[in-house]
Wavefront OBJ file of the C-alpha trace (Angstrom):
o trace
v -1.859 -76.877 30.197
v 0.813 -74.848 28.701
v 2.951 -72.531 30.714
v 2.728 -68.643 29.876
v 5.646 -66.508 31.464
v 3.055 -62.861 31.722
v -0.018 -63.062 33.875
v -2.666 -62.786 31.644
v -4.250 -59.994 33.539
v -8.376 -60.178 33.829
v -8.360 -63.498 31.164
v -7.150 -65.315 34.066
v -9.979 -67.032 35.449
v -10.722 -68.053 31.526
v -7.966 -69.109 30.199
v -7.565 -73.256 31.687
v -10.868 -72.946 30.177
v -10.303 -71.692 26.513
v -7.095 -74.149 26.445
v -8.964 -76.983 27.269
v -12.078 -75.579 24.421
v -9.334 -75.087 22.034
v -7.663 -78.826 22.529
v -11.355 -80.046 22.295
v -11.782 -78.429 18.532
v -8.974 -80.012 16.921
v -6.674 -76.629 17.643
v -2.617 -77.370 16.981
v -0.494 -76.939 19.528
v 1.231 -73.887 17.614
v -2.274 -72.377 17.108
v -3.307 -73.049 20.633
v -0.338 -71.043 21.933
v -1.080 -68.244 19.645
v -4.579 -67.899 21.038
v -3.464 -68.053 24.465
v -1.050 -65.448 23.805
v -3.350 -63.336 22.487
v -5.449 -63.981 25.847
v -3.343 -62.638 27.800
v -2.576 -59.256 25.846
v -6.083 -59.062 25.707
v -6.550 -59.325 29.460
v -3.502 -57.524 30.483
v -4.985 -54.742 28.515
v -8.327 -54.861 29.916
v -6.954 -54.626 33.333
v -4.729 -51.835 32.485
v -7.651 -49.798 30.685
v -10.164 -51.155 33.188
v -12.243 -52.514 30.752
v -14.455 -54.764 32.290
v -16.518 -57.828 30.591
v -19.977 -56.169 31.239
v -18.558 -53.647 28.555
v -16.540 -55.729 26.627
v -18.474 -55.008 23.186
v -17.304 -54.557 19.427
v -15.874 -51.032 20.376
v -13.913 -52.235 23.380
v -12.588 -55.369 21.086
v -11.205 -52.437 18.295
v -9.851 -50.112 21.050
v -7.805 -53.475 21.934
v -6.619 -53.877 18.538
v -5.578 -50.381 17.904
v -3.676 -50.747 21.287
v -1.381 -53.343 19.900
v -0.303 -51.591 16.571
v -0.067 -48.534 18.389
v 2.735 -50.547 20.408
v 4.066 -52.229 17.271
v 2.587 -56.278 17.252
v 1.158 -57.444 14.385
v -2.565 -57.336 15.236
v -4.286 -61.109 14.443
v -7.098 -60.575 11.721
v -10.162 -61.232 12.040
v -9.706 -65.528 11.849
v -7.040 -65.098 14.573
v -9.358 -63.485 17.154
v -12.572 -65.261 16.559
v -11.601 -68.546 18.327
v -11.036 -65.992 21.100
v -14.387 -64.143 20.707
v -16.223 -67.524 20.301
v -14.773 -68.722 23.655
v -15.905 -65.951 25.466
v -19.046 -65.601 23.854
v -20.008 -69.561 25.032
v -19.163 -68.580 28.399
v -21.357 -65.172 28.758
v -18.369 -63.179 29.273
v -19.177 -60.906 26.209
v -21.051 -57.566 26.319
v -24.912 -57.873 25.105
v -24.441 -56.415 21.303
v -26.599 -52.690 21.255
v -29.850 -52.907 19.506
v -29.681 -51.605 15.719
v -29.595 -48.367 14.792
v -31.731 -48.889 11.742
v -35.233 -48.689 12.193
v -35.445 -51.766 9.625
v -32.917 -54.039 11.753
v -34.829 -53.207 14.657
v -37.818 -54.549 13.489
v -36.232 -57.602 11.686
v -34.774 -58.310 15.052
v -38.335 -58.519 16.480
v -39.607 -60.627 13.270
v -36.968 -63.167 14.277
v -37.875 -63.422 17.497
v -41.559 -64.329 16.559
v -40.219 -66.941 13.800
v -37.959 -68.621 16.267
v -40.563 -68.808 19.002
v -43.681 -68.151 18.069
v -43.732 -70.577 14.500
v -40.681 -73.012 15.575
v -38.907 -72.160 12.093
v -35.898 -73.907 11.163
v -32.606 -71.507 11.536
v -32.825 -72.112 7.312
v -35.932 -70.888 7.065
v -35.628 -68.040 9.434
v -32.728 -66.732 7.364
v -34.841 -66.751 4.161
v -37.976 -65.063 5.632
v -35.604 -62.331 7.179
v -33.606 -61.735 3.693
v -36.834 -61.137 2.385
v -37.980 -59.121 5.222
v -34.909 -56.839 5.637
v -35.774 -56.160 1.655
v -39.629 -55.371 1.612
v -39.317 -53.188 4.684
v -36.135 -51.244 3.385
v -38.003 -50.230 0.484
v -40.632 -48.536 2.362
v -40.705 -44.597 2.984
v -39.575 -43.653 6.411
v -41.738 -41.068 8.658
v -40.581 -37.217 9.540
v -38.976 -39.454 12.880
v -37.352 -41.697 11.425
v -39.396 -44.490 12.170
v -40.761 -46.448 9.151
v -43.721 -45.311 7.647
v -45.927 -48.877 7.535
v -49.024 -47.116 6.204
v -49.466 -50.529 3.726
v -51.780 -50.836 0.703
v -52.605 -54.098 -1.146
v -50.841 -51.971 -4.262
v -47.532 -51.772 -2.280
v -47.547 -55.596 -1.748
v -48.312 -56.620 -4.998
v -45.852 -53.825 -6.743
v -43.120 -55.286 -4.294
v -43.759 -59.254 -5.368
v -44.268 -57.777 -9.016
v -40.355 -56.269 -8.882
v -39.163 -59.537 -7.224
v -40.940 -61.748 -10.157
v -38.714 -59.856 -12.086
v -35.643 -60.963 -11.028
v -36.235 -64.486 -10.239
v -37.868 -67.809 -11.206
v -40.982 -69.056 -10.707
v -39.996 -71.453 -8.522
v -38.469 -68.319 -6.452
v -41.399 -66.478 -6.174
v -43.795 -68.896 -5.010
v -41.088 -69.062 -1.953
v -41.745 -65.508 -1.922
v -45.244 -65.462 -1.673
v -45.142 -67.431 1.397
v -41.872 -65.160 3.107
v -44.048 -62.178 2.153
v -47.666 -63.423 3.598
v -45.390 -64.873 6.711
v -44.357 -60.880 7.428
v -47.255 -59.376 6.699
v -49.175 -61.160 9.131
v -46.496 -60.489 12.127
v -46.838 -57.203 10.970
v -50.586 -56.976 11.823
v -50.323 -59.374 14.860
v -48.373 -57.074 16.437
v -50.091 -53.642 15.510
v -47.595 -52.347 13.040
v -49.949 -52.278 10.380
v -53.787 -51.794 11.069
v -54.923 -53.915 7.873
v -53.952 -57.549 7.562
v -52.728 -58.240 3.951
v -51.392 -61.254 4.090
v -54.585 -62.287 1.655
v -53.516 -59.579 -0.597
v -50.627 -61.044 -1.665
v -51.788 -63.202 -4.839
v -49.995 -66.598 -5.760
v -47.858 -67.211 -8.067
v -48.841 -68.647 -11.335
v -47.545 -72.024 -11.780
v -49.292 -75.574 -11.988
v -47.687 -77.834 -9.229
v -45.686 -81.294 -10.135
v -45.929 -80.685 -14.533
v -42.540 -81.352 -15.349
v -40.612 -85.276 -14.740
v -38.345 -85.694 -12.476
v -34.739 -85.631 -13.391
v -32.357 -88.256 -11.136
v -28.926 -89.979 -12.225
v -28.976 -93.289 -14.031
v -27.915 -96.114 -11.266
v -24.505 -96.459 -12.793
v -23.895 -92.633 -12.698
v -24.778 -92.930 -8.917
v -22.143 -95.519 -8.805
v -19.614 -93.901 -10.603
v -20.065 -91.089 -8.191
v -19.824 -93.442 -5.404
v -16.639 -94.718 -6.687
v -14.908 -91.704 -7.461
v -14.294 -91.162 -3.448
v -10.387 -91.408 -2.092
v -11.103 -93.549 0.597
v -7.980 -93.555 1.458
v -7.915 -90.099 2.615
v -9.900 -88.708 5.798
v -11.732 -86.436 3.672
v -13.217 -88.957 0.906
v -13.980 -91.481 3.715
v -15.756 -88.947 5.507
v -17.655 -87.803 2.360
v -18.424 -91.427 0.851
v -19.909 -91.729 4.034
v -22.120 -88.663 3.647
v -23.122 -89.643 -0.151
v -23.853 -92.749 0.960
v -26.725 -91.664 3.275
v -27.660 -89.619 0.062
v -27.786 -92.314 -2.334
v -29.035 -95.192 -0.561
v -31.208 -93.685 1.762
v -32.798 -90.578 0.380
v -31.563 -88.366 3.088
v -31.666 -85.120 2.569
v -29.200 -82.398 3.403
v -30.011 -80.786 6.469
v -31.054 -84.803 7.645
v -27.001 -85.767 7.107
v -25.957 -82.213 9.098
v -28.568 -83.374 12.326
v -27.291 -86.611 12.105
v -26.227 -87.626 15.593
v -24.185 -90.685 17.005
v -27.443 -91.942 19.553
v -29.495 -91.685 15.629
v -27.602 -94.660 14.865
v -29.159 -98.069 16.549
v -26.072 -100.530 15.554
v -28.080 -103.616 17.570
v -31.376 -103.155 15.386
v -30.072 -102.285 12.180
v -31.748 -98.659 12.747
v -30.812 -94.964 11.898
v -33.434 -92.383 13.266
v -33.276 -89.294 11.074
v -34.906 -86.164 12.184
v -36.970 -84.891 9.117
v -38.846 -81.845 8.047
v -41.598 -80.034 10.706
v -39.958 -81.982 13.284
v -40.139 -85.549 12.438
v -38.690 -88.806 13.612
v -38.347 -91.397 11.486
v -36.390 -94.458 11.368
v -35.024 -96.563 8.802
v -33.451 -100.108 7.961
v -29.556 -99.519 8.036
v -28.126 -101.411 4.933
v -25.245 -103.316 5.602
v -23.177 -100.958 3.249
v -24.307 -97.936 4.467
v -23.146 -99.056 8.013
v -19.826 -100.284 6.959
v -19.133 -96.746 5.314
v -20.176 -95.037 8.773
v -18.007 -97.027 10.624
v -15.033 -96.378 8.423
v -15.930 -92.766 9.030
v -16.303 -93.140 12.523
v -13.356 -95.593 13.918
v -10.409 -93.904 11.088
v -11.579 -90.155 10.525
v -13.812 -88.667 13.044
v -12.556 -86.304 15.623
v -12.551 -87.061 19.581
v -14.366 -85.455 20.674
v -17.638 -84.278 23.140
v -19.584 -83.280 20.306
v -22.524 -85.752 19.110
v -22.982 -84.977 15.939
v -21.753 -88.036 13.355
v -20.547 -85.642 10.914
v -17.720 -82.825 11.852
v -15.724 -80.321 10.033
v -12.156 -82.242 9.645
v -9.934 -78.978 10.461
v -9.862 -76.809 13.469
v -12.171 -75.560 14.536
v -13.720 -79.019 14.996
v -17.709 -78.298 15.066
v -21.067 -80.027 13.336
v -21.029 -79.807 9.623
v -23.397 -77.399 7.919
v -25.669 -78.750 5.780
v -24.585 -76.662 2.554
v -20.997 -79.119 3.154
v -23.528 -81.541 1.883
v -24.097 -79.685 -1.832
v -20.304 -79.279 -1.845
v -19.089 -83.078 -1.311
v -21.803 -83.984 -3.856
v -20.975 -81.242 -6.445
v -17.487 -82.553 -5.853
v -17.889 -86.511 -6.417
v -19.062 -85.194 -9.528
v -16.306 -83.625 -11.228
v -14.192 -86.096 -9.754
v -16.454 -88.681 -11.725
v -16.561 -86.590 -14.449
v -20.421 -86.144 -14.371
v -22.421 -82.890 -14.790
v -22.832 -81.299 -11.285
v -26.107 -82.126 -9.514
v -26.814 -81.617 -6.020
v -27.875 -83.790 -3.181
v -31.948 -83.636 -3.923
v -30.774 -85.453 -7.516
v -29.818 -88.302 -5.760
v -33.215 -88.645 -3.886
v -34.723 -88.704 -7.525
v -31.937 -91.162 -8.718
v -33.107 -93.346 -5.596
v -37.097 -93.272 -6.231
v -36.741 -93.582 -9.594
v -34.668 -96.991 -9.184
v -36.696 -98.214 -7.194
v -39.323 -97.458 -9.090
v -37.760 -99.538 -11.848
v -37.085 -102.344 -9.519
v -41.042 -102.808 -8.807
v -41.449 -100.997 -5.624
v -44.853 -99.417 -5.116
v -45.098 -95.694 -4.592
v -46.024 -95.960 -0.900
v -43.288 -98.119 -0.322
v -41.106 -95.300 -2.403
v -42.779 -92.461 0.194
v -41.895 -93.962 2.988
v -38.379 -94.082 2.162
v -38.126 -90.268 1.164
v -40.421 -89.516 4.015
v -42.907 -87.493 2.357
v -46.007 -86.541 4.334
v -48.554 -86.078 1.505
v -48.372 -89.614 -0.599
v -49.387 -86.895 -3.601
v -45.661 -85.571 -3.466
v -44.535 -89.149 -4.561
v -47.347 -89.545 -6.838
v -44.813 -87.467 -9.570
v -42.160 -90.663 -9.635
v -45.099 -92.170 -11.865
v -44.259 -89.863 -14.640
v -40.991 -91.843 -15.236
v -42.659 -95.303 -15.253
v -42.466 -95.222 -18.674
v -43.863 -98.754 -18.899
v -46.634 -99.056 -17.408
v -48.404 -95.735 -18.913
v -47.576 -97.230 -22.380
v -50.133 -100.109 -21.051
v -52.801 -97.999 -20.176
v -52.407 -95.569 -22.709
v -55.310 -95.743 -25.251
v -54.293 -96.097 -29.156
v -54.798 -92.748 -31.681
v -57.212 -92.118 -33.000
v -57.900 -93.297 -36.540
v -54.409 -95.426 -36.527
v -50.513 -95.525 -35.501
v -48.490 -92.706 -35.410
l 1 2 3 4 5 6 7 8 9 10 11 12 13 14 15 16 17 18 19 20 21 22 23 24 25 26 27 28 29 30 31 32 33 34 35 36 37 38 39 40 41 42 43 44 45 46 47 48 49 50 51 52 53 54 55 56 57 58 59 60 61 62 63 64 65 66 67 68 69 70 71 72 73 74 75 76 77 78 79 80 81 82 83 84 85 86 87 88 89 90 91 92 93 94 95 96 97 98 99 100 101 102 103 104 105 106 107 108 109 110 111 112 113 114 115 116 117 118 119 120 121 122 123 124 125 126 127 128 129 130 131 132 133 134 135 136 137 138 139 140 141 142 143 144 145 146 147 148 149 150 151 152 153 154 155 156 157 158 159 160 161 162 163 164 165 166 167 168 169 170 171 172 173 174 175 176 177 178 179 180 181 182 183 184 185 186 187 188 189 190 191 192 193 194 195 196 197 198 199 200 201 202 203 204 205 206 207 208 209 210 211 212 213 214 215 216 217 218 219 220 221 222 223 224 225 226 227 228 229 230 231 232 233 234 235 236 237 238 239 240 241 242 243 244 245 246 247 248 249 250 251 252 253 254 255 256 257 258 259 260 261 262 263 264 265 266 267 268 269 270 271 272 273 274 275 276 277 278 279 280 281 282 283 284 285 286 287 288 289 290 291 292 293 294 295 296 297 298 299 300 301 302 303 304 305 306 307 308 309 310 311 312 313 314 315 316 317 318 319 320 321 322 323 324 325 326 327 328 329 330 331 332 333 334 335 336 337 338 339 340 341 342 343 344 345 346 347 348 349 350 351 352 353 354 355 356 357 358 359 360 361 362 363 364 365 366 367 368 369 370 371 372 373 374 375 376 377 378 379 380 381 382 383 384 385 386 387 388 389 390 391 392 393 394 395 396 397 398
């Protein structure tokens, strides 16, 4: 570990610690000795203020800052202290953050708590239901106290989903409808409202599967495929990802979970954890494993982590699964293709091997789908075989 030439006041007992957390997330040597420099200011100030962790919160963090111009050093912004913050944060060392002011934070706060352990959600999912939260409940009148006023009619709920049909698509709203019924029923579970009206909120009009799915011809997928630098670290790493997308279906959040004990090398296997908590496995084809372990042996990062796929610069952590959208919305332009996302290449998949005489259960199992009725919409594109079972016009060709 790097010498420093100041004690580093109350950081001391953290800082072997954050150097080694730093060298671990891909951290260069010149930004590793910025961080630990900032350390130490921040713990010889601590000391001198007697500020201690228990009560090292947001305030504490800007009475630090404000200490440093007020001496005349260039205060880090807020990228340079977050390794910093992060660190301390994964060891406990920061204050608990106050509860929210807001009467509406405080109760989206709760709401989160029920998704996460109560229902299980997904940390996706969670973040859509409390958007929509945050926005029904800030729209509703608050009492003489304060305190919201949830005195709910079936009028208010269907005025609010009315307002958001507005705005969005249909497609949007039905996501809505769920995300509403979803708070409405906390609401009532836990006495905030004395009426449940989760059954008040009507669906959205819309009939399910009507329009054809719309995937990338085979050679487009190919192009795509072919427009990666693989002689780069980034375009191995993402011909890798694509790859998993093209030729297996996966979908986004599936490449971000991705982990290296998912990938059984001996049998051929990758286990993919799927939607409501699945685990599947699936055949490894041999290309699909030779683009992994280009990614793996020439581009990924030593490091502790398991995840397969990590973020290439500092700091090194999991991928998100948005990255996902990006490399694919990428390998377009650099094929010169329209942009599509990830979920196009799912539909480019089924629909090939659709073409190639593969039965739709064979076609579900591959995407994973749980209802074989969700697959049942590939037969749309079989363009074949309904023109020999449709029936001729009446009274002659047309």
């Amino acid at each position: 570990m790097p010498g420093t030439r100041r004690k580093p006041g109350w950081m001391g007992p953290y800082v072997e610690g954050l150097w080694a957390w730093l060298l671990e997330r891909g951290y260069t040597p010149g930004s590793i000795k910025q961080i630990l420099t900032l350390a130490g200011q921040l713990g010889r100030w601590m000391q001198n203020a007697d500020v201690k962790f228990s009560h090292l919160d947001s305030a504490a963090v800007d009475s630090f800052l404000d200490s440093l111009r007020a001496r005349g050093v260039r205060r880090p912004g807020p990228r340079g202290l977050r390794p910093l913050l992060d660190y301390l944060d994964s060891e406990g060392a920061l204050a608990f953050k106050p509860v929210p002011d807001s009467p509406v934070e405080q109760l989206v706060a709760e709401y989160r708590i029920w998704l996460v352990v109560d229902r299980g959600l997904a940390e996706a999912t969670v973040l859509r239901y409390e958007n929509l939260a945050r926005r029904f409940l800030g729209q509703q009148p608050a009492a003489d106290d304060g305190q919201l006023a949830l005195d709910l009619t079936a009028a208010d709920v269907v005025g609010f989903l009315l307002r958001e049909s507005e705005r969005v698509s249909v497609g949007a709203v039905k996501g809505r409808v769920a995300e509403l019924r979803s708070l409405l029923r906390f609401l009532h579970l836990k006495g905030f409202t004395p009426t449940a009206l989760a059954s008040a909120v009507p669906p959205a009009a819309g009939w399910h599967d009507t329009g054809i799915p719309v995937g990338l011809s085979a050679d487009d997928v190919q192009r795509l495929l072919d427009g990666c630098d693989q002689t780069s670290p980034t375009g191995i790493r993402n011909f890798a990802i694509l790859m998993l997308v093209a030729r297996l279906g996966l979908r986004s959040v599936e490449v971000a979970r991705l982990e290296l004990d998912d990938i059984d090398w001996r049998a051929g296997e990758i286990q993919i954890a799927g939607k409501g908590r699945r685990r599947d496995r699936l055949p490894l084809p041999h290309d699909v494993g030779q683009a992994l372990t280009a990614y793996l042996r020439e581009v990924r990062p030593s490091t502790s982590l398991r995840a397969v796929f990590l973020m290439l610069k500092a700091p090194v952590r999991p991928i998100h699964a948005d990255l996902v959208g990006d490399v694919t919305r990428w390998a377009c332009h650099q094929a010169g293709l329209p942009e599509v996302g990830p979920h196009r290449l799912r539909h480019a998949l089924a629909t090939e091997m659709l073409r190639r005489g593969a039965k739709l259960v064979e076609i579900s199992q591959v995407l994973r789908h749980r209802d074989l009725a969700t697959t049942a919409v590939y037969a749309k594109v079989d363009l074949g075989a309904l023109r020999r079972i449709a029936q001729p016009w009446p009274g002659g060709p047309r």
